[in-house]
Structures are given as structure tokens and as C-alpha cells.
MIBADO-208795 format. One line per 10 residues: for each residue x, y, z of N, C-alpha, C. Coordinates in Angstrom, 1 decimal. Layout:
N
X Y Z X Y Z X Y Z  ...
//
This chain:
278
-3.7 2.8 13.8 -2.8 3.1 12.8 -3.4 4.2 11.9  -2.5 5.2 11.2 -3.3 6.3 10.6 -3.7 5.5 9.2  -5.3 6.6 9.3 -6.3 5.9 8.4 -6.7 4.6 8.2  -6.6 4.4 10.0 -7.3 3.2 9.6 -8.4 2.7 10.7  -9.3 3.8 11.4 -10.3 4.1 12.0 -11.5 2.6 11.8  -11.5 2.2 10.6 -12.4 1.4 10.1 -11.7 -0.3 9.9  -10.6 -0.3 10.4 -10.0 -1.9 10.3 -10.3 -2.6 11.8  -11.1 -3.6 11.7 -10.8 -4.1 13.2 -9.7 -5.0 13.8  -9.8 -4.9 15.1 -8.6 -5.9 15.7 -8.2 -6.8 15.2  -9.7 -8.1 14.8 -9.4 -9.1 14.3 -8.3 -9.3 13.0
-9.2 -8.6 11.9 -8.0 -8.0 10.5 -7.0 -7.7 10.7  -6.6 -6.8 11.8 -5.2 -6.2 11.8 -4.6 -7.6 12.2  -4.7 -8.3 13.3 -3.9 -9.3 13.7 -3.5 -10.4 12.6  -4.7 -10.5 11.9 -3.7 -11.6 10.4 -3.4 -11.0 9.4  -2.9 -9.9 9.5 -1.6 -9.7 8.4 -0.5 -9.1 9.3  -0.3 -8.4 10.4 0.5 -7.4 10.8 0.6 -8.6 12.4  1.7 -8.7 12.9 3.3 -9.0 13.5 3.6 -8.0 14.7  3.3 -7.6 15.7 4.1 -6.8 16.3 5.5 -7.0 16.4  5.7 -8.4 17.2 6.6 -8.5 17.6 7.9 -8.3 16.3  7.4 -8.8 14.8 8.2 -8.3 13.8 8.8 -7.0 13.4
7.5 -6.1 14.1 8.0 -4.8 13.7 8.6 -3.9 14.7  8.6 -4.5 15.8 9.4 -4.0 17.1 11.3 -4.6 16.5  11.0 -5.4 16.0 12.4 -6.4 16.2 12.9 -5.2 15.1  11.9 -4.8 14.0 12.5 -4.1 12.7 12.8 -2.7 13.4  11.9 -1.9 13.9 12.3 -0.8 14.6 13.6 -0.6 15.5  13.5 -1.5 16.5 14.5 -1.9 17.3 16.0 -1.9 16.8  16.0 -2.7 15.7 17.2 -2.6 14.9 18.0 -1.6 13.9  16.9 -0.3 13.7 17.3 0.8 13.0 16.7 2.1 13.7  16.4 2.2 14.7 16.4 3.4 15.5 16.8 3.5 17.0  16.5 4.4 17.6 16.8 4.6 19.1 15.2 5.3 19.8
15.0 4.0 20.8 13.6 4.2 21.4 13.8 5.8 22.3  12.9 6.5 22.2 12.6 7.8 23.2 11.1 8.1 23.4  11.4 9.0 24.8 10.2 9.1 25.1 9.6 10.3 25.2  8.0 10.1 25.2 7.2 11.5 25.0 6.2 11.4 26.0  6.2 11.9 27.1 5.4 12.9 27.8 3.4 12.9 26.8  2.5 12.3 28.1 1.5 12.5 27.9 0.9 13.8 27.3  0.2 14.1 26.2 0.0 15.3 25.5 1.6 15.9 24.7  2.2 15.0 24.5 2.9 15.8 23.3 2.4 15.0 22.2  2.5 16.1 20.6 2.0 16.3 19.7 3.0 15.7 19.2  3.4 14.4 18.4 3.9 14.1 17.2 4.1 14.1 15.8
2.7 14.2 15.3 2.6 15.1 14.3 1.3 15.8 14.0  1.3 16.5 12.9 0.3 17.6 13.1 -0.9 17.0 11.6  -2.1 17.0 11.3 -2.5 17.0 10.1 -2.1 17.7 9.4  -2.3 17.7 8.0 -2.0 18.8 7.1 -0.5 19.2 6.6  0.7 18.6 7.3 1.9 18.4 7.7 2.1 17.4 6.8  3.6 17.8 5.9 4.4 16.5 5.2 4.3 15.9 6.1  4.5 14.1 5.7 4.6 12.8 6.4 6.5 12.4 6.2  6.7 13.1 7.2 8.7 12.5 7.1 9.2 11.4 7.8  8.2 11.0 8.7 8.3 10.1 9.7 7.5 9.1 10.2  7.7 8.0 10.1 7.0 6.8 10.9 7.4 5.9 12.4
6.4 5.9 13.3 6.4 5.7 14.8 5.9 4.1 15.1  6.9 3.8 15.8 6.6 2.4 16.3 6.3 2.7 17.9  5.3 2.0 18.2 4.6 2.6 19.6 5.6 1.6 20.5  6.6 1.8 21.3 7.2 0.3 21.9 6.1 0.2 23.6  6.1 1.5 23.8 4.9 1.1 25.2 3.8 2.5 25.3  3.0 2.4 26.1 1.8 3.2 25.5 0.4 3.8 24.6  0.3 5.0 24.8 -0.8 5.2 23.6 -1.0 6.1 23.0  -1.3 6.3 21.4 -1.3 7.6 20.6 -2.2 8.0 20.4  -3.7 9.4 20.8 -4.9 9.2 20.1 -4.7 9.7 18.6  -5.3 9.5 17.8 -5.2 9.9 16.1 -6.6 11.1 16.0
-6.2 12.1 15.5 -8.0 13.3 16.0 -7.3 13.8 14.4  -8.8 14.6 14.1 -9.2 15.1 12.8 -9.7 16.0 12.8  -9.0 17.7 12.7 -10.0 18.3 13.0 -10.5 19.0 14.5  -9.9 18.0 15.4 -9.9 18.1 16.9 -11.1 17.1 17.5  -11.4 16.3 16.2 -12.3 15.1 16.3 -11.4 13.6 16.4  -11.9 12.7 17.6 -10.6 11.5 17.7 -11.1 10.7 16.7  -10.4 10.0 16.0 -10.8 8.9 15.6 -10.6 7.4 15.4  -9.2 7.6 16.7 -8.8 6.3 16.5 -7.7 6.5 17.8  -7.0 5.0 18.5 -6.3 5.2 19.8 -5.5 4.2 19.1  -4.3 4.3 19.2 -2.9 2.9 18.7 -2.3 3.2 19.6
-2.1 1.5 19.9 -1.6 1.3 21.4 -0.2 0.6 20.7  0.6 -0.1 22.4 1.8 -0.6 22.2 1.6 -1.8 21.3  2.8 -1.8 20.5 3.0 -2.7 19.3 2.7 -2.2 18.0  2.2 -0.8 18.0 1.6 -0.9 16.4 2.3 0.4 15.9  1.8 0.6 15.1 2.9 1.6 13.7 2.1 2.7 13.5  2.7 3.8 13.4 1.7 5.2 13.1 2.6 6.0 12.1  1.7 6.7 11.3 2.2 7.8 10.5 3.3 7.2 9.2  2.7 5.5 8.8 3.3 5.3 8.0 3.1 5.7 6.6  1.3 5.3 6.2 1.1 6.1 4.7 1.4 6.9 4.4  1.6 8.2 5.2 1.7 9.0 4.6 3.1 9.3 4.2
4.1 8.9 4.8 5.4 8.9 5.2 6.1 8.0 3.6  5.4 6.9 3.6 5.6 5.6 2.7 5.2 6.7 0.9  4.2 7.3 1.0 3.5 8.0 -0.2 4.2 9.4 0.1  4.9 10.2 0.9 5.4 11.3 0.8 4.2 12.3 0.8  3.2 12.0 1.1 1.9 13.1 0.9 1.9 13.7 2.6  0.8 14.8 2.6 0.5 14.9 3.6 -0.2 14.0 4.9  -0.3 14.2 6.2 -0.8 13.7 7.1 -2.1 13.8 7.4  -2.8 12.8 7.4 -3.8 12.8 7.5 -4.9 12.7 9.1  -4.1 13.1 9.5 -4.8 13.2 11.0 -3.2 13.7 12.1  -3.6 14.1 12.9 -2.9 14.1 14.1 -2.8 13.3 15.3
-1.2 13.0 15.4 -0.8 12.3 16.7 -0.5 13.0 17.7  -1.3 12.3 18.7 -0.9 13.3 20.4 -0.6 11.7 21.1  0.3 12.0 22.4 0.7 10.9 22.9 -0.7 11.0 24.2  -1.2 9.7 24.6 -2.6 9.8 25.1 -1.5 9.5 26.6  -1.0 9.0 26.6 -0.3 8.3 27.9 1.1 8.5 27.8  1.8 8.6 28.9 3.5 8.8 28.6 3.7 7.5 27.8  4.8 7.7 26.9 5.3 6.8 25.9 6.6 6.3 25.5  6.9 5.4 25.1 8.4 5.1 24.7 8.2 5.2 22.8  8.7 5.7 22.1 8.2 5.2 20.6 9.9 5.6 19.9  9.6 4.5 18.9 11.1 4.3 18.2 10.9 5.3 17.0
11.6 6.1 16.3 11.0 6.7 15.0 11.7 6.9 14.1  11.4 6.6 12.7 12.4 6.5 11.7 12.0 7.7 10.7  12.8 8.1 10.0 13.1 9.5 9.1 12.6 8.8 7.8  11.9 9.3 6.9 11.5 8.7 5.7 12.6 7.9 4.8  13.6 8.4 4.9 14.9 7.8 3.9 15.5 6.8 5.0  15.0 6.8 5.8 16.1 5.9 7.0 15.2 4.8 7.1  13.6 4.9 6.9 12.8 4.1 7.1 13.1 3.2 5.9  12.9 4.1 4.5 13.1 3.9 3.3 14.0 2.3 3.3  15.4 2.5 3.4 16.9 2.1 3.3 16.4 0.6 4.7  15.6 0.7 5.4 15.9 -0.5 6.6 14.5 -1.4 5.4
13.3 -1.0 4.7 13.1 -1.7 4.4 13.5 -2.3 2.8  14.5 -1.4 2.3 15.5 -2.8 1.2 15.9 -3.6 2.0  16.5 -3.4 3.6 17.4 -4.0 3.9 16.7 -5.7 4.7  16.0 -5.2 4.9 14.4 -6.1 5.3 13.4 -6.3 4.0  13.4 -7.2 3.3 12.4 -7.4 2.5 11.0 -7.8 3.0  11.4 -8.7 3.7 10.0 -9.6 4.4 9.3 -8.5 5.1  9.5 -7.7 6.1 9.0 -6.6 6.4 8.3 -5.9 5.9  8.9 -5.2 4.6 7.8 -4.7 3.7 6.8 -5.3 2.9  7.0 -6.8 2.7 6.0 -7.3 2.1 4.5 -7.8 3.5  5.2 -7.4 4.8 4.0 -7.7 5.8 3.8 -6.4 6.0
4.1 -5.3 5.6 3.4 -3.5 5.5 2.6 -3.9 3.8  2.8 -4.5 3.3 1.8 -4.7 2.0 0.7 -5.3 2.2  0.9 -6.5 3.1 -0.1 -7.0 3.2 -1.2 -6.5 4.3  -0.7 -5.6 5.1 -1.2 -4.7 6.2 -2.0 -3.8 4.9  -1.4 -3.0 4.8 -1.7 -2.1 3.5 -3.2 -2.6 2.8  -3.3 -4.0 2.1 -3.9 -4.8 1.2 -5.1 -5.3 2.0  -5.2 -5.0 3.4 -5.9 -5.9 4.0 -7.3 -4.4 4.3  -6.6 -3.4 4.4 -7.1 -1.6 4.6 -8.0 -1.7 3.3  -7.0 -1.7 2.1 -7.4 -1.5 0.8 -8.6 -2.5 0.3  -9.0 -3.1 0.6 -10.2 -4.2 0.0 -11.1 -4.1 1.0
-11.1 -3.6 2.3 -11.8 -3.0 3.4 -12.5 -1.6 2.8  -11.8 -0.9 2.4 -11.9 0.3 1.6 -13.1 0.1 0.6  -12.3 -0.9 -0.3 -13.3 -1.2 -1.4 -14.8 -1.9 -1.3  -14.8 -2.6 -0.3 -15.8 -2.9 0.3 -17.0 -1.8 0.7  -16.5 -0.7 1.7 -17.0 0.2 2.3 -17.6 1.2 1.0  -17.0 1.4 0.1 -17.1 2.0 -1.2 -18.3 1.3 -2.0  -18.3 0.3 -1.9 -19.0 -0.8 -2.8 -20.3 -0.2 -2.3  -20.0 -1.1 -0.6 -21.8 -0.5 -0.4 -22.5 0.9 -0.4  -21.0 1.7 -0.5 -21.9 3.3 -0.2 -22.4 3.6 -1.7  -21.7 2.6 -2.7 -22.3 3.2 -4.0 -20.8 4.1 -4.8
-20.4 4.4 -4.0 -19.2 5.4 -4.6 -18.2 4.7 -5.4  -17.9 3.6 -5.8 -16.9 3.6 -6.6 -16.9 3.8 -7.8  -16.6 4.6 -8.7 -16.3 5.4 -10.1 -16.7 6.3 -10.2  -16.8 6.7 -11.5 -17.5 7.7 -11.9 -15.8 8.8 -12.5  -16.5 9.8 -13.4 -15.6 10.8 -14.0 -14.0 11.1 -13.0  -14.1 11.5 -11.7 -12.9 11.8 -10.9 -12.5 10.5 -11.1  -13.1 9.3 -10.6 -12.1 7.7 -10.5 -11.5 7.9 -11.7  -11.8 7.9 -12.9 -11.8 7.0 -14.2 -10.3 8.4 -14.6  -10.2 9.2 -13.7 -8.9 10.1 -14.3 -8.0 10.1 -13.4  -7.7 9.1 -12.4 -6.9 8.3 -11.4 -5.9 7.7 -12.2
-4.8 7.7 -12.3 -3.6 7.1 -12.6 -2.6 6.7 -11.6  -2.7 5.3 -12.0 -1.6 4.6 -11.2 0.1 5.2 -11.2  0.5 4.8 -10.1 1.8 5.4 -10.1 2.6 4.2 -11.1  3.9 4.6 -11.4 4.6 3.4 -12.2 5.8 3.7 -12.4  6.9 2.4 -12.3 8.0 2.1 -11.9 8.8 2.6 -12.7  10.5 2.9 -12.3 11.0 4.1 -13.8 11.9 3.0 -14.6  12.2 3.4 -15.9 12.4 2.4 -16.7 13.7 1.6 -16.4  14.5 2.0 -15.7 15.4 1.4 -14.8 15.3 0.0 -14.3  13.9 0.4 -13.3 13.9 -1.1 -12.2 12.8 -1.8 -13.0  12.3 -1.4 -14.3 11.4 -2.2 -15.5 11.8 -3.2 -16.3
13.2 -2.0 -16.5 14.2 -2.9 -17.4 14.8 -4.3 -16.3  14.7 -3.7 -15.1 15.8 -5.1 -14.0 14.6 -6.1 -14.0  13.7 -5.6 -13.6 12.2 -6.5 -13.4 12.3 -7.5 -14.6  11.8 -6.9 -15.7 11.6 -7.6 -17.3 12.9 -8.7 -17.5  14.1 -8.4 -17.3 15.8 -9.1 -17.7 16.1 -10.8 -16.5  15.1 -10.3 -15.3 14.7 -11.3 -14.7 13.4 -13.1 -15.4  12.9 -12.1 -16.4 11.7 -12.9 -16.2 12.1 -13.7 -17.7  11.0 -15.3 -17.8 11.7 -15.7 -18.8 10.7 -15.2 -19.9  11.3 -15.2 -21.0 10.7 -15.2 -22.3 9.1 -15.2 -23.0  8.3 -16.0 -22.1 6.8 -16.5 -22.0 6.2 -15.2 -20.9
7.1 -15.1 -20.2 6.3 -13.8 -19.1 5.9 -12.4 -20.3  6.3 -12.6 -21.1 6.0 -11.2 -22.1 4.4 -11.3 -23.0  3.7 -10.5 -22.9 2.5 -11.1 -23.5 2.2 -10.0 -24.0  1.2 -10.3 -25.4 0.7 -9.2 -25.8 -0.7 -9.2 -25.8  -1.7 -8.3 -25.7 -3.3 -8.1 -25.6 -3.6 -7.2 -26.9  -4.4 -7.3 -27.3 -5.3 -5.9 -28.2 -6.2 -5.1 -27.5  -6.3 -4.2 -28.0 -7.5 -3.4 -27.8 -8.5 -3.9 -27.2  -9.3 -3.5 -26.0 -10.6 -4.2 -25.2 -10.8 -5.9 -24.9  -9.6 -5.8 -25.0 -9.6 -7.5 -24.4 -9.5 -7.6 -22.8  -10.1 -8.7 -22.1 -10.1 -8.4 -20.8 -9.0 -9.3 -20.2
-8.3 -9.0 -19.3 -7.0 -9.1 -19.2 -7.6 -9.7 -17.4  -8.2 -9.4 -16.3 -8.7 -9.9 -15.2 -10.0 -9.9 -15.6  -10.4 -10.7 -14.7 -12.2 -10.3 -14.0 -12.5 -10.2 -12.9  -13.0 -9.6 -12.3 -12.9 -9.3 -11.0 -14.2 -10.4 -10.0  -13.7 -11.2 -9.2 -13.6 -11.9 -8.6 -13.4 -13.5 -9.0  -12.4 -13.1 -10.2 -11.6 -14.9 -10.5 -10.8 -14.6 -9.5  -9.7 -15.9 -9.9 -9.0 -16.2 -9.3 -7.7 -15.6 -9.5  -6.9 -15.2 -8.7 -5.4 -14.7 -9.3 -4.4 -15.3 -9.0  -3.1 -15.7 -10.2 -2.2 -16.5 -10.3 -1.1 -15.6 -10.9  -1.6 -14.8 -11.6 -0.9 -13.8 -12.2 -0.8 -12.1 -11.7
0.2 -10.7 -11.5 0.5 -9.8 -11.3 0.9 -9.5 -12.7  0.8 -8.5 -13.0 1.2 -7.4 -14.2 2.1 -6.5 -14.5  3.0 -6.7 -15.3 3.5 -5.0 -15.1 3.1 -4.2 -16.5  2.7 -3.1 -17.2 2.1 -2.4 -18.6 4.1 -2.4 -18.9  4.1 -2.8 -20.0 5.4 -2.7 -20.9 5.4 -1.4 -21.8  4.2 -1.8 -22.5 3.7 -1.4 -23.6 2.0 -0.9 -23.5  1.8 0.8 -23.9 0.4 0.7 -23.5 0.0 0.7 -22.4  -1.6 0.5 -22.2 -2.3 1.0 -21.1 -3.0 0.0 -20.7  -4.1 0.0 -19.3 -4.9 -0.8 -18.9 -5.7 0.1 -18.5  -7.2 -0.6 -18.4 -8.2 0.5 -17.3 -8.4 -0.7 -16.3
-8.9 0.0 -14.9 -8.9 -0.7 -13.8 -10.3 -0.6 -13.8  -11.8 -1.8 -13.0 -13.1 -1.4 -13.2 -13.6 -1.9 -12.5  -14.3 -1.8 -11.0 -14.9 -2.7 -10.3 -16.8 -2.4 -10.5  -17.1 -3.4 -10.7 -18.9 -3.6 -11.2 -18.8 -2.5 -12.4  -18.1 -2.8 -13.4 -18.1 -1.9 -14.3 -17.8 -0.5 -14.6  -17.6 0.0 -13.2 -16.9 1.2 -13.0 -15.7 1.7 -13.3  -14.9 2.2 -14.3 -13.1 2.5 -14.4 -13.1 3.7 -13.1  -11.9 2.5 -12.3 -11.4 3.4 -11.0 -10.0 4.3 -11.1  -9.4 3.6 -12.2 -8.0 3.6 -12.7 -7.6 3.2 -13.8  -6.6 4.3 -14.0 -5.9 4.0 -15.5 -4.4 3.7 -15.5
-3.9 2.7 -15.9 -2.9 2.5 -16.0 -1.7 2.2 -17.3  -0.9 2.8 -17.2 0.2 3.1 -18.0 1.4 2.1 -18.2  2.3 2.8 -19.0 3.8 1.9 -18.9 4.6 2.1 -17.9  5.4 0.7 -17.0 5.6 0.9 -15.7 4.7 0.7 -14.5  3.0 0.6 -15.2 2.1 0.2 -13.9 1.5 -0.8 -13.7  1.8 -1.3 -12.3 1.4 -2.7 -12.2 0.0 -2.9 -11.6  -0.6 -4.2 -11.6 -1.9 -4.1 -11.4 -1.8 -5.9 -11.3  -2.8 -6.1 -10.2 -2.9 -7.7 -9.8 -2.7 -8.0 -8.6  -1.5 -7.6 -8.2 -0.9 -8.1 -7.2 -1.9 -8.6 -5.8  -2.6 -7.5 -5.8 -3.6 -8.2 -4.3 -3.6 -9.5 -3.9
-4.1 -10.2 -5.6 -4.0 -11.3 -5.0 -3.3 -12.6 -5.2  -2.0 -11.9 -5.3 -0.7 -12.7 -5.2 -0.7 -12.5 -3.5  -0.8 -11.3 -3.3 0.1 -11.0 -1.6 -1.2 -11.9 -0.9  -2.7 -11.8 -0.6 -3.3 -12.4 0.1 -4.0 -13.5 -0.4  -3.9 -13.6 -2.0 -4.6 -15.1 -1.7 -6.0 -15.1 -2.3  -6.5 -13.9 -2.6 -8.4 -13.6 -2.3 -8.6 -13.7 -3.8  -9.9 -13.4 -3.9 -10.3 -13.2 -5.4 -9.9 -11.7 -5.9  -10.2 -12.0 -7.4 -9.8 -10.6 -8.0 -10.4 -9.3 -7.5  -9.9 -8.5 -7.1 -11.0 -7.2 -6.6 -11.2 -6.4 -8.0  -10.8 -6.8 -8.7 -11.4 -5.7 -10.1 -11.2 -6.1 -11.8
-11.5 -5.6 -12.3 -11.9 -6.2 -13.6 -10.1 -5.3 -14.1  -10.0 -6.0 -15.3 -8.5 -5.1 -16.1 -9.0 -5.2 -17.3  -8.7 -4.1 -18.3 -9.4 -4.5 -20.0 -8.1 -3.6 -20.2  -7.4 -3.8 -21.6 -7.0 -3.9 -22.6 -7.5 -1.6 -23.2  -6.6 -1.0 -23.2 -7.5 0.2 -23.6 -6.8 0.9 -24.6  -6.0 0.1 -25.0 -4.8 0.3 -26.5 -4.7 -1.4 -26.6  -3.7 -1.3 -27.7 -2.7 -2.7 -27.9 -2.1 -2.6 -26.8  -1.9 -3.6 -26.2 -0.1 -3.2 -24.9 0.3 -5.1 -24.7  1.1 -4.8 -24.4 2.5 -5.8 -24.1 2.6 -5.8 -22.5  2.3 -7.1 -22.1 2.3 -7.3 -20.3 3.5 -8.1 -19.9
3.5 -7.8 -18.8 4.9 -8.7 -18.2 3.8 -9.9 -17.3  3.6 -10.9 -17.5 3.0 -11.7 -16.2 4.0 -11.7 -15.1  4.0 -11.7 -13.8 4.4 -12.0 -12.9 4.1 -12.8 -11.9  4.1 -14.6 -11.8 3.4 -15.6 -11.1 3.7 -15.5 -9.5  3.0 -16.1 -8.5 3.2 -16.2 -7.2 4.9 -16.5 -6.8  5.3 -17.0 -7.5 6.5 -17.8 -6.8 7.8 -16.4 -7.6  7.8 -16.5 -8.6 8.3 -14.9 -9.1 8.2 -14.0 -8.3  7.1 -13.7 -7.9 6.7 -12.3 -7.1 7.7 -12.4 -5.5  7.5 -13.6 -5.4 8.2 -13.5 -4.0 9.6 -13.3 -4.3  10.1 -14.0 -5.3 11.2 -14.1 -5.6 11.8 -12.6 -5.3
11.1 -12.1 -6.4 11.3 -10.6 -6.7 11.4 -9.8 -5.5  10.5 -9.9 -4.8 10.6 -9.1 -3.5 11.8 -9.3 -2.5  12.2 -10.3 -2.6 13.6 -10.8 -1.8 14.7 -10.2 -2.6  14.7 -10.7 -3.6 16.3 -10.4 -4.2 16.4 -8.9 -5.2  15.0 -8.3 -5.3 14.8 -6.6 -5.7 14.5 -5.9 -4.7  15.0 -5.3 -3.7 14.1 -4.8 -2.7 13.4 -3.4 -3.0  14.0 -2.4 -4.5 13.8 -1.8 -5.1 12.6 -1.9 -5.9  11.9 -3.0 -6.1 10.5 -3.1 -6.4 9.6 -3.7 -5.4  10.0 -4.5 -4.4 8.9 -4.2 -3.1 8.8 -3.0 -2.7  9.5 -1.7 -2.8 9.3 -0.8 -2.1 8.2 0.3 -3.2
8.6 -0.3 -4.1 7.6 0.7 -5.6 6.1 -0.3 -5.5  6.2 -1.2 -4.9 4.6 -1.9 -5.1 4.3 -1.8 -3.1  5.0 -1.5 -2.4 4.3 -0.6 -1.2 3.8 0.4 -1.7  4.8 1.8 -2.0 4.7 2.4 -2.4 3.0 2.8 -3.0  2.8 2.2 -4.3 1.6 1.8 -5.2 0.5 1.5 -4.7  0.4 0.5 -3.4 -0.6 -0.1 -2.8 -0.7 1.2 -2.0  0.2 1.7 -1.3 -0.4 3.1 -0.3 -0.8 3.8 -1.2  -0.3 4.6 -2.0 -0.8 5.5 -2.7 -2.5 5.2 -3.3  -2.4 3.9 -3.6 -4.4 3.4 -4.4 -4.8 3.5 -2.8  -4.3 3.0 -1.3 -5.6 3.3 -0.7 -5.4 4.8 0.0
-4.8 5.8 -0.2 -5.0 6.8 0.1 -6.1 8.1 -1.2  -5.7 7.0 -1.9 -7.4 7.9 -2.6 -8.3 6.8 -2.4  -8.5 5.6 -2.4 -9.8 5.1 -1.6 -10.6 6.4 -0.3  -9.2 6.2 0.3 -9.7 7.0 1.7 -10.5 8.0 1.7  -9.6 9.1 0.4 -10.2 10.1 0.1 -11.9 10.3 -0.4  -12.2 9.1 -1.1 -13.2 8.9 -1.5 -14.2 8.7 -0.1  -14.2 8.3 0.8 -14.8 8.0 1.6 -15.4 9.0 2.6  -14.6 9.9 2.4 -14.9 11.4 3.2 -15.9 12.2 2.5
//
């Protein structure tokens, strides 16, 4: 899968479903095929499109360096596609292929229409992203001046206001100034959304990220379960939305408009992990 050279088999298999995502492809495109050595997409190239491999194989090269082979069952050219950014490597078909492919808005639209789907590309996503931060950890690289001027993406006051009208009364919380709001490696029960105000994001005391009104932060380990991957403090007064495990799911089923803004969020934080790694 693109950028993801450094995930192994094992990882990928407990969070990501083939057979799920064939059934999802299946259902909103039309399978065709490509001839050994055609080029699907190019690096450096908007991301408009994401490929479901249904038989075959894709190599992923960088540069005209390989770095990775996705075989039948798996998904390519989604970050970038999901984040609207450029492509981050190039797809050539290694072997003749059948592959399903969806248009960014068409991909978009099947996953409101599919919730559960997008929340198993989250957790795919989430499983990259803490792998990421890991790899970071040991190289030493996480913070410093470029991290600490990283801004989270954040939801528009529209699907804030639908989020917030959902939740009861107690979900609204307020913090002060430098109060610490996570610690990174408790436990998480709660997801966030900034109402009001800001947050800084900090792993080993590092600010990796700053976050605004509209930006959520927590979630990891709502979707998997794990410990906190990062510290949160307080960097104004601000006003939090809690959002508990059973909530979140809720939300993701009957908003599909905010699973797609916390896909969204989760690709975009690990495509500057990635960046960092290079």
C-alpha cells in the first residue's frame, strides 16, 4: 500500500479485511484490466484515484527506486487520494492485473455510504501512524521548531455544530491555560474536539502539533484500544467536547460526514510523519 514500505504483513492483517474491501470496491466500481508494465499513477501527480488490486501485482518505486510490491486484495493510492495531496511514489502494474478504481468524489460518497469501511481505513491508517511514531521515536526526530508549527486540520463549523447538538450537556468541558488535558501513554476513554481555543500535541515533551477550533485529537485510542501516543496541554483557556468510546462509534455510523473528516485528519498527521522520515 502507498507509504507503507515499513508496515509488516503481520500488522496489516489486524486491522485491514480484504475480503471487506473487495466486497466495498466491488459494489461502487467496475473491475478492468492493465497489462504488465502499465503505469497507474505517476509520483509527484495529484492523488484523484484509489485502486483495489482484485488479482495481481503493483510495484510502488520512488525515484525509479522500488519500494514496495501490493498484491491481490490490497488498496493503493489511497492517502494521497483521501488527503487530496500529491503522490507519493509510483504505480506500475508488475504482472497483468484486474484492479477496480474509484475517482476521489466517487470514493468519497461510497464511503458515507459505508461507514464501517471507513472506520477499518482508520484503523489501517492508525496502525501506519504509531508505526511511524515509533520509527521517529528511535531515530530521535520527533519535534523540534518545523513539528511545533504543524497544525492540525479541523472540522467546519457546520459538522461542529451537528457533532456538539448530538452530545449531552457534561460532554462540554472547560480547561485553563497549561493544564494537561492527556498523558501520553495513559489510558484513553476519551476523544476531543477544541470548541474553544487551542491544544499543543507533545510526545517525550516534544510539541508535534498544534491544535485549534474544530480540531480533534485522542482518537487513536478510541479506534485501537492502545495507550496514549502523546501528551495534550491546555495552550489558552479552551472549551473541549469529550467524546467517549461508545459515542464515537455512534457518531461514525449515523454522521458519516465526521468519519470521513477524522480519516481524513488521521491521513493527513501520517503523511507528515512520513515526511519526517525521509
Amino acid at each position: 500500500m502507498e507509504d507503507l514500505d515499513f508496515v509488516t504483513e503481520p500488522e496489516k492483517k489486524l486491522v485491514y479485511d480484504s475480503a471487506v474491501a473487495r466486497a466495498f470496491f466491488q459494489a461502487c466500481g467496475t473491475p478492468v484490466k492493465a497489462t504488465k508494465g502499465t503505469t497507474l499513477f505517476v509520483e509527484h501527480t495529484p492523488g484523484d484515484k484509489v485502486y483495489f488490486i482484485a488479482v495481481g501485482e503493483v510495484a510502488l518505486s520512488l525515484n525509479g527506486k522500488s519500494i514496495d510490491i501490493s498484491r491481490t486484495g490490497e488498496i493503493i493510492g489511497e492517502m494521497s487520494t483521501i488527503v487530496g495531496t500529491l503522490r507519493a511514489a509510483t504505480a506500475t502494474a508488475r504482472t497483468d492485473c484486474i484492479l477496480i478504481g474509484l475517482a476521489r468524489e466517487q470514493f468519497f460518497d461510497a464511503l458515507r455510504r459505508q461507514p464501517d469501511f471507513a472506520l477499518m481505513l482508520m484503523r489501517m491508517m492508525l496502525a501506519r501512524l504509531r508505526l511511524a511514531l515509533s520509527i521517529l521515536r528511535m531515530r530521535g526526530g520527533v519535534g523540534g521548531s518545523e513539528a511545533a508549527a504543524n497544525t492540525s486540520r479541523v472540522i467546519d463549523d457546520r459538522l461542529l455544530k451537528s457533532i456538539e447538538a448530538t452530545l449531552p450537556a457534561n460532554a462540554r468541558s472547560r480547561f485553563p491555560k497549561d493544564r494537561v488535558v492527556l498523558v501520553e501513554g495513559g489510558t484513553g476513554t476519551y476523544m476531543y474536539v477544541v470548541r474553544e481555543g487551542s491544544v499543543s500535541i507533545a510526545i517525550k515533551g516534544k510539541v508535534v502539533e498544534n491544535i485549534g477550533v474544530g480540531g480533534i485529537f485522542g482518537e487513536m485510542s478510541l479506534v485501537d484500544d492502545a495507550p496514549r501516543a502523546a501528551s495534550a496541554t491546555a495552550t489558552s483557556d479552551c472549551t473541549l467536547l469529550a467524546i467517549d468510546r461508545a459515542t464515537f462509534t455512534q457518531l461514525i455510523k449515523s454522521n458519516p460526514a465526521f468519519g470521513l473528516e477524522l480519516l481524513k485528519n488521521v491521513s493527513e498527521r501520517l503523511r507528515y510523519l512520513n515526511a519526517q522520515r525521509k
